[in-house]
C-alpha positions as CSV (number, residue, x, y, z in Angstrom):
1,X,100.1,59.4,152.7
2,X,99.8,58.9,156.1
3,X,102.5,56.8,158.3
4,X,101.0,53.6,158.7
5,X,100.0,53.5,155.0
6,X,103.6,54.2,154.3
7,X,104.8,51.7,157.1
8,X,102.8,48.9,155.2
9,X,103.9,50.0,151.8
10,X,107.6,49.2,153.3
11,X,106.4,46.4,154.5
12,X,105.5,45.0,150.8
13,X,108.7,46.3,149.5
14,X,110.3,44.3,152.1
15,X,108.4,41.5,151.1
16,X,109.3,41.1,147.4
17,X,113.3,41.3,148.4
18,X,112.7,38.9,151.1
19,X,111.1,36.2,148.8
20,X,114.9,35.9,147.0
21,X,115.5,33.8,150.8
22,X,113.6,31.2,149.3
23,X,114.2,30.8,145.8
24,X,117.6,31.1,146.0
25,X,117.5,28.2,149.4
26,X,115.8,26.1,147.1
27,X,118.3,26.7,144.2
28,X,120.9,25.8,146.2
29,X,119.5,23.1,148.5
30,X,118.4,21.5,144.8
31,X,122.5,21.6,144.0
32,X,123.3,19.7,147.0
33,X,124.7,22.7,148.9
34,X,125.2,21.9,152.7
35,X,122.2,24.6,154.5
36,X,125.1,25.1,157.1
37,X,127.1,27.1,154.4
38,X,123.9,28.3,153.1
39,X,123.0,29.7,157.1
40,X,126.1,31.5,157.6
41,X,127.7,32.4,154.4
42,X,124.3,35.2,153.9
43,X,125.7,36.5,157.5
44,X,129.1,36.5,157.2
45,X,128.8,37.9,153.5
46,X,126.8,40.6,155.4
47,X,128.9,41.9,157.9
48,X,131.2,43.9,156.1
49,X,128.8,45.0,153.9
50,X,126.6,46.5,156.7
51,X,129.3,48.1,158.6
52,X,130.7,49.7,155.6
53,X,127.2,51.4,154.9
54,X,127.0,52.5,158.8
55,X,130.7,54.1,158.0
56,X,130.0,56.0,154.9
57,X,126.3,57.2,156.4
58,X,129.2,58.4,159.6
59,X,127.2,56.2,161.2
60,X,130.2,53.6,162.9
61,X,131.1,55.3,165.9
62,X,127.9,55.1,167.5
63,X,127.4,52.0,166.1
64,X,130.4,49.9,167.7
65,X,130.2,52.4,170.9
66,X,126.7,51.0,171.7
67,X,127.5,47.3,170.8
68,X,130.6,47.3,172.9
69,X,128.8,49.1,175.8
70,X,126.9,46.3,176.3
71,X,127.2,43.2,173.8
72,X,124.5,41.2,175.8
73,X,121.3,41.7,174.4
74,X,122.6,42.4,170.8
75,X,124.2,38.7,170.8
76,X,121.2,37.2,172.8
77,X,118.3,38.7,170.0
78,X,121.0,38.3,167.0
79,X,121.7,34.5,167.7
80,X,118.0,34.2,167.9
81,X,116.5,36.9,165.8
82,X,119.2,36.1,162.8
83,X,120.6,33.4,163.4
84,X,118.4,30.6,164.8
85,X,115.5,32.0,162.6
86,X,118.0,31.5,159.6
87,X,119.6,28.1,160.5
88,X,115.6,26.8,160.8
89,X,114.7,28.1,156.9
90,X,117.4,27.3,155.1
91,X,117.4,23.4,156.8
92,X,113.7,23.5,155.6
93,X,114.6,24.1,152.1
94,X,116.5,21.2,152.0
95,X,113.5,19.1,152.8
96,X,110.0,21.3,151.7
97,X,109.3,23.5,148.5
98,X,109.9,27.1,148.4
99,X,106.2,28.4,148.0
100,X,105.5,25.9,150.6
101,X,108.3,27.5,153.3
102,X,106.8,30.9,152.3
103,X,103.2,30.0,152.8
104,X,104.2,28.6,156.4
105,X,106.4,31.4,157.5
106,X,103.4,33.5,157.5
107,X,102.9,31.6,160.8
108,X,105.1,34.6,162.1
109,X,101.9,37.1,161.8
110,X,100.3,35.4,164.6
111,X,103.8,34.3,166.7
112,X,104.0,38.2,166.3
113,X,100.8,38.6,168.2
114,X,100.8,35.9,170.8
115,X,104.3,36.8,171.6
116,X,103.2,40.4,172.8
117,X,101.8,39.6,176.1
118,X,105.1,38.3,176.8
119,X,107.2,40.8,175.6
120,X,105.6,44.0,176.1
121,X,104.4,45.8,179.7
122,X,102.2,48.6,177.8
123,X,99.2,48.6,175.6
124,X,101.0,46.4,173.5
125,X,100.9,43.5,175.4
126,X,96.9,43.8,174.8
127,X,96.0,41.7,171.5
128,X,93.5,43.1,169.6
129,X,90.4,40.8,168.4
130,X,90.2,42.7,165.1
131,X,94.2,42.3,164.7
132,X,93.8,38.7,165.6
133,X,91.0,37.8,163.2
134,X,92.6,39.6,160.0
135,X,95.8,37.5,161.1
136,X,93.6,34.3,160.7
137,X,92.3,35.9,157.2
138,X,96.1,35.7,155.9
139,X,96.8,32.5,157.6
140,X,93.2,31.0,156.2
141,X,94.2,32.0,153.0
142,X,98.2,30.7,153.3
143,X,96.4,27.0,154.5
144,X,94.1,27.3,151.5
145,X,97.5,28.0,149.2
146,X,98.9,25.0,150.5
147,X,96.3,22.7,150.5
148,X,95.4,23.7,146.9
149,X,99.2,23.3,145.9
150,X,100.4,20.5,148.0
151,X,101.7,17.6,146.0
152,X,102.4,14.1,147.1
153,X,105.4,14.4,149.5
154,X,107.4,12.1,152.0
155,X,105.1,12.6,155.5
156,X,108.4,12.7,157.8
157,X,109.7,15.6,155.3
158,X,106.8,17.5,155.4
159,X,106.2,17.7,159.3
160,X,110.0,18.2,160.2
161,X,109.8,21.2,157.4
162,X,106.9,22.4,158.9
163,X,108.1,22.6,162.5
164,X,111.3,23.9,161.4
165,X,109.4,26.7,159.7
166,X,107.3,27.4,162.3
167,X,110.5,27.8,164.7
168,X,111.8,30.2,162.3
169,X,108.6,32.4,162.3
170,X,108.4,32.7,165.8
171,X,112.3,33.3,166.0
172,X,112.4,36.2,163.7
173,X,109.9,38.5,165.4
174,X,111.0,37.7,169.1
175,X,114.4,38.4,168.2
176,X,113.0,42.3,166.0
177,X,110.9,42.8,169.2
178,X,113.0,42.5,171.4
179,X,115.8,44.6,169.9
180,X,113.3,47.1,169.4
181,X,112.5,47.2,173.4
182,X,116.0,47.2,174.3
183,X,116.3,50.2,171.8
184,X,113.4,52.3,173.4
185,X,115.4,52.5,176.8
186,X,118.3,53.1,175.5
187,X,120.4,56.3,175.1
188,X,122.2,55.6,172.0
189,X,118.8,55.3,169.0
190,X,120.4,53.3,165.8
191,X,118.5,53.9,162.6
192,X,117.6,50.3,160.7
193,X,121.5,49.4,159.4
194,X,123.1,50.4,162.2
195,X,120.4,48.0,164.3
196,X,120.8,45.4,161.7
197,X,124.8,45.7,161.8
198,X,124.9,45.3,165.6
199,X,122.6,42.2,165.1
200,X,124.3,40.8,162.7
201,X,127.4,41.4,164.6
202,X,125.7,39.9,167.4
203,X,125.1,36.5,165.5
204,X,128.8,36.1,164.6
205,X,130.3,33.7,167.6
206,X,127.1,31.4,165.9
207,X,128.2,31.6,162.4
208,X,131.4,30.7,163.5
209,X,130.7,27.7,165.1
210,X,128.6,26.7,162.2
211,X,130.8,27.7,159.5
212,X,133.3,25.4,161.1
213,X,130.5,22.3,161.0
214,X,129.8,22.9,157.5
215,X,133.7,22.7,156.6
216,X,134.1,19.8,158.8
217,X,131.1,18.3,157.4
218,X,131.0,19.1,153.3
219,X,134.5,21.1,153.0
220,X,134.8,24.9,151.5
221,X,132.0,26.2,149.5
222,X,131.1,26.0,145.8
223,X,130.7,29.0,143.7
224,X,127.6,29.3,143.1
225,X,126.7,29.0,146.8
226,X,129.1,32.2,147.7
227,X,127.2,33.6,144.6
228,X,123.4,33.0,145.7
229,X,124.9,33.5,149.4
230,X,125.8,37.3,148.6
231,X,122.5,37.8,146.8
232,X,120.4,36.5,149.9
233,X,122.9,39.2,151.6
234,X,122.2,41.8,149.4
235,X,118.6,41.7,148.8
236,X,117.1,40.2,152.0
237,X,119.6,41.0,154.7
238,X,120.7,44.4,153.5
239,X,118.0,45.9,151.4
240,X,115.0,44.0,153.0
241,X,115.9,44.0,156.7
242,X,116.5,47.6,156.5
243,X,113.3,48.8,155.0
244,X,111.5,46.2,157.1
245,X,113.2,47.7,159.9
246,X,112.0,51.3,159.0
247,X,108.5,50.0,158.7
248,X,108.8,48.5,162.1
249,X,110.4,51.7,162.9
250,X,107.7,54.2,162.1
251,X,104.7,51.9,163.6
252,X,106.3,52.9,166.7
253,X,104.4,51.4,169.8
254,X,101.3,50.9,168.0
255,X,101.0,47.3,168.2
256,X,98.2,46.7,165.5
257,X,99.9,48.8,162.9
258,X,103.2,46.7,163.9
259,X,101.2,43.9,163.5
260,X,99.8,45.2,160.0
261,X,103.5,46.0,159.2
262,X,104.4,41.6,159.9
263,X,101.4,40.8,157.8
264,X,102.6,42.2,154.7
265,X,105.3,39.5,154.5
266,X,102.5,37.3,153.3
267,X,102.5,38.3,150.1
268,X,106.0,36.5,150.1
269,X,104.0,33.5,149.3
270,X,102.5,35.3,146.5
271,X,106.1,36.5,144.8
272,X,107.9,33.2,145.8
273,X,105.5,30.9,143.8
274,X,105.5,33.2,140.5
275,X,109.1,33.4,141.1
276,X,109.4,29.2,141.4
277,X,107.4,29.4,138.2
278,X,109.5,30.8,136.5
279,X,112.8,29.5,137.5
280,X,112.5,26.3,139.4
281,X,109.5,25.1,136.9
282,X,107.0,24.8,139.6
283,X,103.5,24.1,138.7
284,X,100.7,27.0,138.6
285,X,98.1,27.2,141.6
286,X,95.4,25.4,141.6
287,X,91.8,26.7,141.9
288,X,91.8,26.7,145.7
289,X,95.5,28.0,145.4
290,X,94.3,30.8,143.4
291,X,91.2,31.5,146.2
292,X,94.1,31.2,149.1
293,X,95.7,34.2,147.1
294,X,93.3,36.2,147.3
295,X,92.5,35.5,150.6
296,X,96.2,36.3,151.8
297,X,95.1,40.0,149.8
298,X,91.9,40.5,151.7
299,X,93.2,39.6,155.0
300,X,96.0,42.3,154.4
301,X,93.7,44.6,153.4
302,X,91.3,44.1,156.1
303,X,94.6,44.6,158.2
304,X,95.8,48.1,157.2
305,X,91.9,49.4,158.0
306,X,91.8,47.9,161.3
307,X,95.4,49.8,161.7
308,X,94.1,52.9,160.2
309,X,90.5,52.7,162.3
310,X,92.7,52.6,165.4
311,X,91.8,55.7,168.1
């Protein structure tokens, strides 16, 4: 198999542990948990956690030697990266549907692309047409999923969910990106926990201040928010974030196959809807939702050739 074929097959396995974000969100959102606990209770539940799997891979020294070396850029693209990305989502699921907030995240495939011109000095800061119309495949389809699902809402809810989504998917790649440049000139190379320890460990001093909101504002948590909390930790912050980091990883500075590697989080939509289905008693696509589906499929496929093609 070769790299970028197994880079996008992390990529999907990333997917299906990330889409627990939103079903679990929506659980708890649904029982009235505050999304402040919900924000920084997956974090802090995470911390130890990470840093204990960094420890027994021998992995700590050069973990907390290149954090404390220079904190900066490690708080800067954790706050942002983790922690603004976060706070963004799980206020969304107070106010939109799960398969909705999934279908809009995959907003993120083109912030990933228009934030390269930005970000990168290379080749990468090039954005490929062929990249950039397969991106508009999955988003085509995500719209047509929507529009084919979407039931009568509350307007107000549905554009403040939006834009709060939309912050979210532009938050999480700058904040990946950027970590990954700051990691190309450095001298100390984490593998994916020890990068996803140092940025959650960067995100702390904000899941402080807004753990100390949520108690001021709703008290201490229930227990079936710690619960769902340390399941959002486990499968999307832990198990997820590392293999999506290892996809991210191996596509290197190939910025189409890094591209191909964000666009396999569409299928989120996908796993998040049969997921609500079957848990939250959600309603089954529609005919156009079904077609938006499928379209999501193509546009990945279409993805991974351009990717492969590349040279």
């Amino acid at each position: 198999m070769k790299s970028t074929d197994k880079a996008i097959l992390l990529g999907l396995v990333s997917a299906l542990f990330f889409s627990a974000t939103y079903i679990f969100n929506k659980s708890m959102a649904l029982s009235g948990g505050d999304f402040l606990w919900t924000a920084s209770l997956r974090y802090l539940i995470t911390l130890p956690f990470i840093v204990l799997i960094a420890l027994f891979n021998k992995e700590g020294k050069i973990l907390f030697k290149t954090f404390f070396q220079n904190p900066k850029p490690w708080i800067i693209w954790g706050t942002i990266g983790f922690g603004l990305f976060y706070l963004c989502l799980t206020a969304a699921a107070a106010i939109s549907p799960a398969w909705l907030i999934a279908g809009t995240f995959q907003s993120t495939i083109i912030a990933g692309l228009l934030l390269s011109p930005f970000i990168y000095k290379d080749n990468r800061k090039i954005i490929s047409k062929k990249a950039f119309y397969a991106s508009c495949i999955i988003l085509l389809g995500v719209a047509l999923s929507q529009i084919g699902e979407i039931k009568r809402e509350e307007s107000s809810q549905l554009i403040w969910g939006t834009v709060l989504v939309i912050l979210a998917a532009t938050f999480f790649p700058l904040g990946n990106r950027k970590i990954l440049l700051y990691q190309e000139n450095s001298a100390n190379k984490l593998s994916p926990v020890q990068r996803v320890a140092c940025m959650t460990l960067g995100s702390m001093p904000l899941w402080i201040i807004v753990s100390f909101l949520a108690y001021e504002r709703s008290g201490l948590p229930t227990e079936s928010q710690l619960i769902q909390s340390g399941l959002i930790a486990l499968f999307s912050t832990i198990i997820a974030t590392v293999i999506f980091f290892r996809a991210t990883e191996m596509a290197g500075n190939n910025a189409e196959v890094l591209g191909a590697v964000e666009a396999t989080q569409s299928v989120e939509i996908i796993i998040t809807l049969i997921a609500e289905i079957m848990f939250l008693n959600a309603s089954f696509p529609s005919a156009l939702g079904c077609f938006g589906i499928i379209t999501i499929i193509c546009g990945i496929y279409y993805y991974s050739k351009v990717s492969n093609n590349k040279k």
